[in-house]
C-alpha angles and dihedrals in degrees: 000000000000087000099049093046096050092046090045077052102052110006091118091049102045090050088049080053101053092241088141132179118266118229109219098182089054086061127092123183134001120267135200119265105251117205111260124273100194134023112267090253095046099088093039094052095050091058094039084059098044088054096046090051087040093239112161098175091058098046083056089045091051091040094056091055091255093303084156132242106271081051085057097040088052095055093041100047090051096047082050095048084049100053093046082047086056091042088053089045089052088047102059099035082063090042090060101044083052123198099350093055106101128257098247095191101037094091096039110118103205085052080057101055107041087060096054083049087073100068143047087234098050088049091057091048088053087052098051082044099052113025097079093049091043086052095044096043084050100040085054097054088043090063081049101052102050091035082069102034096105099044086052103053087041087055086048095059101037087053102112102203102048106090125238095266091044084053085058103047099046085044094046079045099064091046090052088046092049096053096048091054081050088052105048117069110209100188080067110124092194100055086053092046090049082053089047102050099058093045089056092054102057083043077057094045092060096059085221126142109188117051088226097051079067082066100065103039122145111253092244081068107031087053086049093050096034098067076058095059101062090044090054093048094056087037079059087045093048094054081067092049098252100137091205095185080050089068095032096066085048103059112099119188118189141170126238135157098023113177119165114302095000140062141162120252112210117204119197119174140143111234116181084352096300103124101222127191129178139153130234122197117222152197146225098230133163085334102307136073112262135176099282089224093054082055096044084050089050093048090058099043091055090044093051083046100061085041087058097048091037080059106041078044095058098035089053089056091051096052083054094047092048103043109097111245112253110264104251107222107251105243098242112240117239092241092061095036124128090197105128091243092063091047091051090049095055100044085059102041085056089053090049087063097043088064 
């Protein structure tokens, strides 16, 4: 309980941050814990900073662990050249099937879209398409939600490792929630059409006219159109009346209690007005902080792993141990041999004698 309550708090915050999930599954041996090369804050802030100036170059730079913009550029610009190699290919393979080859394009809904996105039209068919299923979806969650509204805040004070003042501002949090969720009405058209607008006018802003082509921009562009990205989707936020900037400028992360390979991240931060604060401890860990728990988990799981081969190892040279050798057929003597040369022999040799 304590877990999903603080994630559903500051989920938007700790991504802004860079604090990831770790794939354990992805990992694959131990290694030994290397001394850190940067304060605990130092990542997350960076972030934080790139998505409050809208720099989308920087937030790349930062999430690539400073591999440095031409890097960046190189890698790009090559995944880029790849997926217009595939389009061609595609292309042509159509070209040459001729008219009863399919429109693999025609029933894609986000080619759709974004068609309807470039014009004013089109925006208005995307809102009579979506506004009822976004109504319905939200109207749904919002049922959920206050169903379990009491259970939750009940869960919030029985937890016994949240703090008294953790108790009150995750209490004070779902009130807040609640009432925003009262006071935005999602069956709103207006409100859809505000989000819409400014999507369609980054869509504009590309000059593109298929969806896909988006995919396979130069960097030069795809920095350019990426700062807008992060300016459209608080612009969406903000149709909904969630002033992101708002929460942004309020997050504070800071360090305490740094030993060695491990330290304490502290998140402050003021969401729908409810100033939150909470620590996570973390972890040096392959060269970058991570939730000290999500390593611990990874420690175990690679652990349990060379148990499990140590095992299947060690059962496999039982069995071989175990299973009887394959008798090897005796090669016959030719005294005692059947073969009809031996016969022959001896029936001469007998008259031999005889004589």
């Amino acid at each position: 309980m304590k877990r999903a309550i603080l994630l559903m708090c500051l989920c938007g915050i700790l991504a802004g941050a860079g604090l990831r999930p770790v794939d354990a599954v992805a990992a694959t041996e131990t290694t030994a814990p290397t001394p850190p090369m940067r304060r605990v804050n130092e990542t997350p802030n960076a972030l934080l900073n790139a998505i409050k100036q809208n720099d989308f170059a920087a937030f790349l730079e930062v999430r690539e662990h400073g591999k440095g913009i031409a890097a960046l550029a190189d890698e790009w610009n090559a995944n880029a050249e790849r997926l217009r190699k595939e389009k061609t290919e595609r292309e042509v393979d159509r070209a040459e099937l001729g008219d009863d080859a399919p429109e693999a394009m025609a029933d894609d809904s986000m080619q759709q879209a974004w068609q309807k996105l470039q014009t004013d039209a089109g925006i208005e068919l995307l809102v009579a398409e979506l506004q009822p299923l976004i109504a319905e979806e939200a109207g749904k969650r919002i049922m959920q939600f206050n169903i379990a509204f009491g259970a939750t805040l009940t869960g919030i004070a029985s937890e016994k490792q949240f703090s008294a003042d953790q108790v009150q501002q995750l209490t004070q949090l779902m009130y807040a929630v609640q009432d925003w969720t009262g006071r935005v009405q999602f069956d709103d058209p207006a409100r859809l059409r505000r989000a819409l607008q400014a999507v369609a006018a980054l869509a504009r802003q590309t000059g593109l006219k298929r969806f896909d082509d988006s995919q396979a921009m130069a960097f030069e562009e795809a920095i350019v159109h990426g700062d807008s990205l992060i300016r459209t989707v608080k612009q969406v936020l903000a149709a909904y009346d969630l002033d992101a900037d708002e929460i942004l400028n309020s997050v504070r992360l800071s360090e305490v209690d740094a030993i060695d390979d491990r330290a304490t991240l502290r998140v402050e931060a003021r969401v729908f007005g409810v100033a939150l604060a909470h620590d996570f401890k973390q972890q040096y860990f392959e060269g970058e902080w991570m939730d000290a728990e999500a390593v611990a988990s990874i420690t175990r799981w690679r652990e349990q792993k060379v148990e499990e081969e140590d095992d299947s190892e060690l059962l496999i040279e039982r069995d071989a141990e175990t299973v009887p050798a394959t008798p090897q057929p005796e090669t016959p003597s030719s005294a005692g041999s059947c073969s009809p040369e031996n016969e022959f022999a001896t029936a001469s040799d007998a008259d031999s004698n005889d004589q």
